[in-house]
C-alpha atoms as one frame of an Amber mdcrd trajectory, in Angstrom:
protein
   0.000   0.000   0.000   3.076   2.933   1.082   4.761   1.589  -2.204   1.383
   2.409  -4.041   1.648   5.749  -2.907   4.973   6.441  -3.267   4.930   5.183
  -6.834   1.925   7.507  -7.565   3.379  10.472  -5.694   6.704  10.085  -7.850
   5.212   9.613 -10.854   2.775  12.827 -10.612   5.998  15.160  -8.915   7.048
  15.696 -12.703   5.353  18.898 -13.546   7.619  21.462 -12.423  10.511  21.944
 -14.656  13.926  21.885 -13.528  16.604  24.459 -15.177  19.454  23.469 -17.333
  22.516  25.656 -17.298  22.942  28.087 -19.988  26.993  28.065 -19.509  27.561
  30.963 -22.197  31.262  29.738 -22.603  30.564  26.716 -23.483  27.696  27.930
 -26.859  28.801  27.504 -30.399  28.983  31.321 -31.661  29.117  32.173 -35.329
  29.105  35.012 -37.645  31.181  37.306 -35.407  31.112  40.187 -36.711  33.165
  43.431 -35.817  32.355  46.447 -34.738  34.869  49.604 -34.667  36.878  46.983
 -32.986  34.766  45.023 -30.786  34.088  41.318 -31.944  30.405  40.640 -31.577
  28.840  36.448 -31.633  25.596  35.998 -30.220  23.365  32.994 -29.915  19.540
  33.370 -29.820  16.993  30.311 -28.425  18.884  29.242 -26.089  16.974  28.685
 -23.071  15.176  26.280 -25.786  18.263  24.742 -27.185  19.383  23.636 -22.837
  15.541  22.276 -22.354  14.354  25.197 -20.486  10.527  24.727 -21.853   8.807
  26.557 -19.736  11.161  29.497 -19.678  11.082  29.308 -23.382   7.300  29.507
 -23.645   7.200  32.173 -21.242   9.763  33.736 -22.962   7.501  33.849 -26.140
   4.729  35.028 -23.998   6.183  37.875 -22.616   8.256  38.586 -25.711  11.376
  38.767 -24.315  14.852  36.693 -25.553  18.018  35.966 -23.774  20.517  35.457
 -25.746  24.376  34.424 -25.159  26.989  36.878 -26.313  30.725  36.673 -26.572
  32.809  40.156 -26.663  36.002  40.602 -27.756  37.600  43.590 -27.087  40.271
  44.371 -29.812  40.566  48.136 -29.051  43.774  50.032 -26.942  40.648  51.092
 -24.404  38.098  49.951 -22.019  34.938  49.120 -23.204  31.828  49.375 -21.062
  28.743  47.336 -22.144  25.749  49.916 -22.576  27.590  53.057 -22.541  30.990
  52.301 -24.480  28.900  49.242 -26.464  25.305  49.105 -27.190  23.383  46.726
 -29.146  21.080  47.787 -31.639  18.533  45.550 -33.880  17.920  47.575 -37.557
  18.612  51.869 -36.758  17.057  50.640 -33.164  18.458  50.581 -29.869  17.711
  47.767 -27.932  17.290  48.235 -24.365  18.953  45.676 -22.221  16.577  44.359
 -19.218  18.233  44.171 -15.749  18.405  40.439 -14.383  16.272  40.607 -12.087
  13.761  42.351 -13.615  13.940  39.378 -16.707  13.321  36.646 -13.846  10.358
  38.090 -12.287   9.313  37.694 -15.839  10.485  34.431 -17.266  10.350  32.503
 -13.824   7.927  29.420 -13.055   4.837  30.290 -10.758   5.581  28.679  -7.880
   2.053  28.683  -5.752  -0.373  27.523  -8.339   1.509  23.881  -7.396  -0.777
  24.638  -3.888  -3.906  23.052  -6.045  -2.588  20.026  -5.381  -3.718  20.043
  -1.989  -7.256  19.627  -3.672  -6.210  16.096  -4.045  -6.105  15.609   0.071
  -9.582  14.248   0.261  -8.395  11.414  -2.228  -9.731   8.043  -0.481  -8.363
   4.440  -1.607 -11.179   1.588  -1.259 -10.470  -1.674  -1.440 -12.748  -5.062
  -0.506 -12.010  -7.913   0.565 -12.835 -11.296   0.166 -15.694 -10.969   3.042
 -17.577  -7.817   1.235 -15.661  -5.707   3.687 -14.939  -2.378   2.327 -11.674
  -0.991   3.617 -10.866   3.002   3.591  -7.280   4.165   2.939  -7.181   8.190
   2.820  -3.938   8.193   0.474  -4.617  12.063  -0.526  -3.360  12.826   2.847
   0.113  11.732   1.371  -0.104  12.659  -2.324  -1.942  16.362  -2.246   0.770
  17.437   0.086   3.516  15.228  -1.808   3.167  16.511  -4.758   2.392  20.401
  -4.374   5.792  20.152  -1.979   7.194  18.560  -4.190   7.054  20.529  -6.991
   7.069  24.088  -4.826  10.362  22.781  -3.832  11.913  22.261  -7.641  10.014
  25.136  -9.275  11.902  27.529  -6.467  14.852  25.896  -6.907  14.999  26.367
 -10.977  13.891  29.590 -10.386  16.857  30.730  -8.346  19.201  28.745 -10.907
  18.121  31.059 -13.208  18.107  33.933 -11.238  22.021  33.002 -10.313  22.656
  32.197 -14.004  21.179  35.429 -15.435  23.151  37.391 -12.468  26.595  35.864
 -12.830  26.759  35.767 -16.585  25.016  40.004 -16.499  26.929  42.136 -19.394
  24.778  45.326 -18.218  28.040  47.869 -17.156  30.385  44.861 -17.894  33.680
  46.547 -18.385  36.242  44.892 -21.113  39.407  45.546 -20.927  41.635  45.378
 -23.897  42.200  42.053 -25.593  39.472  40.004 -23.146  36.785  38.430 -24.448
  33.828  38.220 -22.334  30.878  35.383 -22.570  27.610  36.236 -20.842  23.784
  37.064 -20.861  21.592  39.811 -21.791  17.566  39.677 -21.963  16.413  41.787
 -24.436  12.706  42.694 -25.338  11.678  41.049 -28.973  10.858  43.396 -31.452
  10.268  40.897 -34.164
C-alpha cells in the first residue's frame, strides 16, 4: 500500500521543470562580426536549445529573448557594455533588461503547485474477500507530496536562473583590452 503511494506520488511530482545551465562559454557562436573593434557572436533560443521549456514559452509570452553573447575587445581602451557598447537591432536601440527584472518575468509560478492540496480528500477503497470495504485516505500523502514537491523544484529552478542570469550580467560589464567576455543579456523582442 506505502509503495502504491509512493509510486503515484513520484510519478505525478514531474510537472515542475527543472533548469538546465545556460553556460555561455561553453555555446557555439558564429558570424562574429566586428564592430569599430569590438568582436560581436551571439546565440539566440537558447533557453530552448538547454531544455528550459517553460522558460522558453514564457519567454515567447512575454516577448522577451536571452541570448548568449561573446565580446572581444580588440581596441587600446576599455569598453563598457551599454555606454561604451550598445546593441542595436535595424537603426534601433535595444534596451537591455536588468536580471532581475527578466526573472520576475520568465520565472515558473511557484504557488499555483498549492492546487494540489485539492487532491487531500483522495480516499483508496479496497474489498475484501468478506464484502468488507476498507478506507485508505492516500490524498493525505499525495496532495501534500506533490504540491511540496514541486514548490520545492520550481523555487529551486527559479533561483538557478536567477544566479545564471546574475553571474553571466553584461549590463556595465567593463572589457578591458584584448578580453573576451561570454555572458547574458535579456532583451525585449521586437520581431
Amino acid at each position: 500500500m506505502r509503495i502504491l503511494i509512493i509510486v503515484c506520488t513520484l510519478l505525478l511530482v514531474g510537472c515542475a521543470s527543472g533548469y538546465h545551465s545556460l553556460r555561455p562559454k561553453s555555446n557555439y557562436f558564429q558570424n562574429a562580426t566586428d564592430y569599430y573593434g569590438v568582436e560581436l557572436s551571439y546565440r539566440m533560443g537558447i533557453l530552448r536549445e538547454n531544455r528550459n521549456k517553460k522558460y522558453a514559452k514564457r519567454e515567447d509570452k512575454k516577448a522577451l529573448r536571452v541570448v548568449s553573447v561573446k565580446l572581444v575587445n580588440h581596441t587600446n581602451a576599455p569598453v563598457v557594455v551599454g555606454e561604451d557598447f550598445r546593441f542595436y537591432s535595424g537603426n534601433s536601440e535595444l534596451a537591455l533588461i536588468d536580471p532581475n527584472v527578466a526573472h520576475r518575468e520568465l520565472k515558473q509560478g511557484v504557488p499555483i503547485y498549492l492546487l494540489y492540496l485539492l487532491l487531500t480528500p483522495m480516499q483508496l477503497y479496497t474489498t475484501d474477500e468478506s464484502g468488507n470495504t476498507e478506507t485508505t485516505p492516500i490524498g493525505l500523502f499525495i496532495g501534500p507530496g506533490i504540491a511540496l514537491g514541486n514548490m520545492a523544484g520550481a523555487g529551486a529552478a527559479n533561483q538557478n536562473f536567477l544566479r545564471e542570469l546574475v553571474e553571466y550580467n553584461l549590463i556595465n560589464k567593463t572589457i578591458e583590452p584584448g578580453q573576451t567576455v561570454h555572458g547574458l543579456i535579456t532583451i525585449r523582442d521586437n520581431g
